[in-house]
C-alpha positions, -999 to +999 in steps of 0.1 A: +003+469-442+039+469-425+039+429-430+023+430-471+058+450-473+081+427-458+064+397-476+069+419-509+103+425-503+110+386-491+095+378-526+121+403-548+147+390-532+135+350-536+132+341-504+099+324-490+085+326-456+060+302-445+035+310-412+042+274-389+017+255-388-007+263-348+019+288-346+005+323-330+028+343-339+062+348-358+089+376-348+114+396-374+153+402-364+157+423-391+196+424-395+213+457-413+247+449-428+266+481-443+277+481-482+310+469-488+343+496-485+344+507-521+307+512-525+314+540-493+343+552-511+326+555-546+293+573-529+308+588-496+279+610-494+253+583-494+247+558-467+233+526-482+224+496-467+210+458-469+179+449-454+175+410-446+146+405-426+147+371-406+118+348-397+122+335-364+097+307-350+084+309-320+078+273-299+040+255-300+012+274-282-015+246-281-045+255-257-051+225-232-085+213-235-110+193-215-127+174-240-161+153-228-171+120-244-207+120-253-207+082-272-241+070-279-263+036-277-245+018-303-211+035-309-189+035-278-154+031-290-128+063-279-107+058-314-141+075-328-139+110-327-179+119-334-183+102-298-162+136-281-170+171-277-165+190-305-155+154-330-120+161-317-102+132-302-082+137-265-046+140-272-016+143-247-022+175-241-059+170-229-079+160-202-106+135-208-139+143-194-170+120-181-202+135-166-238+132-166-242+136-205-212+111-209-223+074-220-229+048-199-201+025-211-169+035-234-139+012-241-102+026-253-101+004-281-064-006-295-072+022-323-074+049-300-041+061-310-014+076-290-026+065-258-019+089-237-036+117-217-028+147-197-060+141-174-089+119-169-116+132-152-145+112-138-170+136-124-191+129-092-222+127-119-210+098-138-218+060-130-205+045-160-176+022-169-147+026-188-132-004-203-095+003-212-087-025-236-050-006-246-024+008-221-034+042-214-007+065-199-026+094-182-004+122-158-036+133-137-067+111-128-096+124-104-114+096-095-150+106-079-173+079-094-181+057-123-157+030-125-126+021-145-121-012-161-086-027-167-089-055-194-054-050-217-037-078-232-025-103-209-006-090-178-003-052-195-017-029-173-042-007-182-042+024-169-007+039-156-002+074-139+032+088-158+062+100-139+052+121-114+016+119-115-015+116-093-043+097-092-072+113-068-096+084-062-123+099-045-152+075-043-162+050-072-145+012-082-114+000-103-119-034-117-104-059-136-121-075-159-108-111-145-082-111-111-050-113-132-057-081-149-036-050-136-064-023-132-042+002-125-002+008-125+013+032-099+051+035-108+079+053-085+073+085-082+037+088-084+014+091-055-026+079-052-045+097-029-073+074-013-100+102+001-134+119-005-153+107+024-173+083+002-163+040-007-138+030-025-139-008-039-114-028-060-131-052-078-115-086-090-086-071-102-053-056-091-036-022-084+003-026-084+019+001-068+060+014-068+049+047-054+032+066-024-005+059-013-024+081+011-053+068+024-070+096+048-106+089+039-134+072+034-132+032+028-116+008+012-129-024+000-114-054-017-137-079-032-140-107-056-104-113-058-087-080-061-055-077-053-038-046-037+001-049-041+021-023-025+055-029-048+092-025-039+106+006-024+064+021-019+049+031+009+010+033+019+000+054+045-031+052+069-036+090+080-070+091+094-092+078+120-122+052+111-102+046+077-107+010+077-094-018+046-118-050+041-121-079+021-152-100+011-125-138+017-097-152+016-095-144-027-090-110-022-058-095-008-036-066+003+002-070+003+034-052+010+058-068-012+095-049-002+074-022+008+059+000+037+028+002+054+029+037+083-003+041+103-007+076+115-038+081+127-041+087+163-074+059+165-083+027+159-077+011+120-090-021+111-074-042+086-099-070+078-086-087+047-062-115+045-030-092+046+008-106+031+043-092+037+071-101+024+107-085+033+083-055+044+078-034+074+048-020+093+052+012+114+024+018+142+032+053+151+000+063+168-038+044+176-046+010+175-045-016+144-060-042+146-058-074+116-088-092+120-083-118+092-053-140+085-021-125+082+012-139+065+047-127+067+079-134+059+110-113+069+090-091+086+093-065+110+063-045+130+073-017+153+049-003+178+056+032+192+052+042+225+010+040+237-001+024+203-015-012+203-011-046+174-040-069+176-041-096+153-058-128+149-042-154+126-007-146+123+020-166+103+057-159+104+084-173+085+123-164+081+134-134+104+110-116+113+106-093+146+078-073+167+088-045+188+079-012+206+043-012+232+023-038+234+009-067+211-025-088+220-034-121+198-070-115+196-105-129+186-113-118+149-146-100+143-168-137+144-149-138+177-131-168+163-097-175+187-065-167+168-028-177+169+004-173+164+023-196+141+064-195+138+062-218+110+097-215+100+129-191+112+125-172+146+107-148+156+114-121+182+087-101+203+104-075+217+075-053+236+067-038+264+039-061+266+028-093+246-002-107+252-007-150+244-047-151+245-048-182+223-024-207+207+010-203+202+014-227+170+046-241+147+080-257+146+101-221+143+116-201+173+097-178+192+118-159+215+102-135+243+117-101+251+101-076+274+072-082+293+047-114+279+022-128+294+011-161+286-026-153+293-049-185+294-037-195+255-016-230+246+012-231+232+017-265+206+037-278+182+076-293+178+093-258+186+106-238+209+099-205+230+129-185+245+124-163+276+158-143+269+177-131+300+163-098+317+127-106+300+099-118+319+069-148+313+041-142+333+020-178+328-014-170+344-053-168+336-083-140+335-099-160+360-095-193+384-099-224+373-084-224+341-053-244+322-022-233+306-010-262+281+020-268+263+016-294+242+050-310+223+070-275+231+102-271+244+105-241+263+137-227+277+138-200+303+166-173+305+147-146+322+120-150+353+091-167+353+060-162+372+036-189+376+003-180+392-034-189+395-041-215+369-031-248+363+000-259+342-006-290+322+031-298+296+016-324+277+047-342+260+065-305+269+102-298+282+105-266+308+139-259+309+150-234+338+183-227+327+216-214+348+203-181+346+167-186+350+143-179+378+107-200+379+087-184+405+052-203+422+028-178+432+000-200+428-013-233+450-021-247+416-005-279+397+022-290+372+012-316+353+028-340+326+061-336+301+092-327+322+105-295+342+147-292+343+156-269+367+196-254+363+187-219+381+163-207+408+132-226+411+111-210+446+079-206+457+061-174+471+026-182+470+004-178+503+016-198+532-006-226+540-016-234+501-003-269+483+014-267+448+014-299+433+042-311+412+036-340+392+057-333+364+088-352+359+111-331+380+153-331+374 
């Protein structure tokens, strides 16, 4: 009744007062203004005054919805709104829901206008696909199966997680529908959370991240070609034990480009997927990581804190790059197929508390020893050099007797001390140099054979008395 009055008296005065459109509610600041001086003076009595009641907005109330797609057989397009609950398309404001009664396949078609979500939900029920065909901007994704299916336009990506967002993948794929499609974009600022317990597989495609990835369970596997790119300024961490990244061959990948990579977990972590770092960093703060397939890097720094472990197999280092902290072993892969270490360019520094040379030690860069480093039974080849830096230490020996250390076309200069024992020493084209400051101990009734040994520092012998070393390397 009280409002049929006030739109009555709007409409004498000529006024007109229109209800906003999804609006719930309108309030009234009615404002009382007194008659003017004279009319006071003319009825001083009387009391009169001016009612002007005010219609005052208030902002949008729009309930958020969850809206599932249903599709059917032969209509599977998301621009249709008679495929989603109620015939009301998603909008910004909206999660977008797949389960059980969801269709097998959709596709966000270029009509599907907008393009943008609150949420995407794919429930633990749903083994479909999504094909996103547009750039879809979506703030929240839970990820627990099905898969999603980047195939925009050229190198557009398909789905990206807005400022601030998070994509939970829980279990299920992202694909591209070729390897050059972006599956998914993770900008700066947004984190993906890689857990669930269950697999997670990228499929032929690639997921370009800026932002923060947790991986803390489950699996991760990188097949056909996909590509996981961890972008400038992003980090991924590994934050749980048995949380292991593999690749099917050499096609697919896992990078740090200007990026990040911290392992956490207090375990073992494989990495067995060809792996690339470029101007990056990788931080071994607890356990044992191990890179079972070939690894590239360039400008690249590892640091190992104290009682953690580096294993690799093929390693390649160019520019400046570095390896410090505990200890580093170059080790078989998991066909048990011997690795190396290849300086092809620049210099690399080991600077651990022990390095372990199990194989070949490859290249025409500079490899210069800090620490403790033990040339264990492996060769070292190629046209460059390996430093033994003052106060650091060379321990050429073998796992068992009978074996032979080779250098083979290496120049190797010694600064520190070096400790020759139980194997035989074979410098096949090779240059020792003992320099000024350089100690080259014999603990060993072994020989030295080929290339050339110049000695400017300490060169003594402390093996057993009564045992022959044999020299017959050119000796200056």
């Amino acid at each position: 009744m009280f409002l049929q009055l006030i739109f009555k008296l709007l409409s004498s005065l000529g006024s007109s007062f229109v209800l906003p459109r999804k609006r719930l509610a309108a309030t009234f600041a009615p404002q009382f203004e007194s008659l003017p001086s004279l009319c006071e003076a003319l009825i001083p009595t009387t009391k009169k005054w001016l009612f002007r009641p005010v219609g005052e907005g208030l902002e949008d109330r729009c309930l958020l919805a969850n809206i599932a797609f249903i599709g059917s057989p032969v209509e599977r397009l998301w621009s249709t709104p008679d495929n989603w609950q109620g015939g009301v398309l998603p909008g910004p404001g909206d999660t977008a829901v797949f389960n059980a009664n969801s269709a097998a396949e959709s596709i966000v078609d270029i009509d599907f206008a907008g393009g943008t979500l609150l949420g995407l939900q794919l429930d633990a029920t749903f083994f479909g696909e999504i094909f996103i065909e547009r750039p879809l901007t979506v703030t929240t994704v839970e990820h627990n199966a099905g898969s999603l299916v980047g195939n925009a336009i050229g190198s557009t990506p398909g789905l990206t997680i807005a400022a601030g967002g998070v994509y939970e993948w829980n279990g299920g794929a992202i694909e591209g529908a070729s390897q050059s499609k972006v599956a998914v974009n993770l900008p700066a600022g947004t984190t993906m959370n890689i857990g669930g317990g269950q697999g997670h597989s990228l499929r032929r495609g690639k997921i370009i991240s800026s932002g923060v990835t947790h991986f803390n369970n489950g699996s991760l596997t990188v097949v056909q070609g996909g590509h996981y790119k961890n972008g400038t300024g992003s980090t991924f961490f590994i934050e749980t034990n048995a949380t292991n990244i593999t690749g099917d061959d050499k096609a697919s990948l896992f990078e740090l480009f200007e990026a990040t990579l911290n392992k956490t977990a207090n375990a073992l972590n494989q990495i067995n997927i060809t792996f690339l770092s470029v101007d990056s960093s990788v931080h071994i703060t607890a356990g044992q990581l191990d890179f079972n397939r070939a690894m590239t890097h360039h400008n690249a720094h590892f640091t190992i804190a104290n009682g953690s472990d580096l294993r690799t197999w093929e390693a390649n280092f160019t520019g400046i790059s570095s390896v410090s902290g505990s200890e580093w072993k170059t080790d078989e892969n998991l066909a048990q197929e011997e690795g190396f270490v290849n300086v092809a360019s620049g210099v690399l520094t080991v600077f651990v508390d022990n390095f372990y040379l199990f194989h070949e030690l490859i290249g025409p860069g500079t490899f210069d020893f800090l620490g403790q480093n033990f040339w264990w039974e492996g060769a070292m080849q190629g046209p460059g050099s390996t430093n033994i830096q003052n106060g650091s230490v060379l321990a050429i020996a073998s796992a068992a007797l009978g074996h032979t250390v080779i250098a083979t076309n290496r120049t190797i200069n010694n600064n520190g001390t070096t400790g020759w024992g139980n194997c035989a020493l074979q410098l096949n084209n090779s240059v020792f140099n003992n320099a000024i400051n350089g100690v080259f101990e014999v603990g060993c009734n072994e020989s030295m054979t080929g290339g050339t040994f110049n000695n400017q520092g300490v060169f003594k012998k402390t093996a057993a008395v009564g045992g022959t070393t044999t020299i017959w390397t050119a000796f200056n």
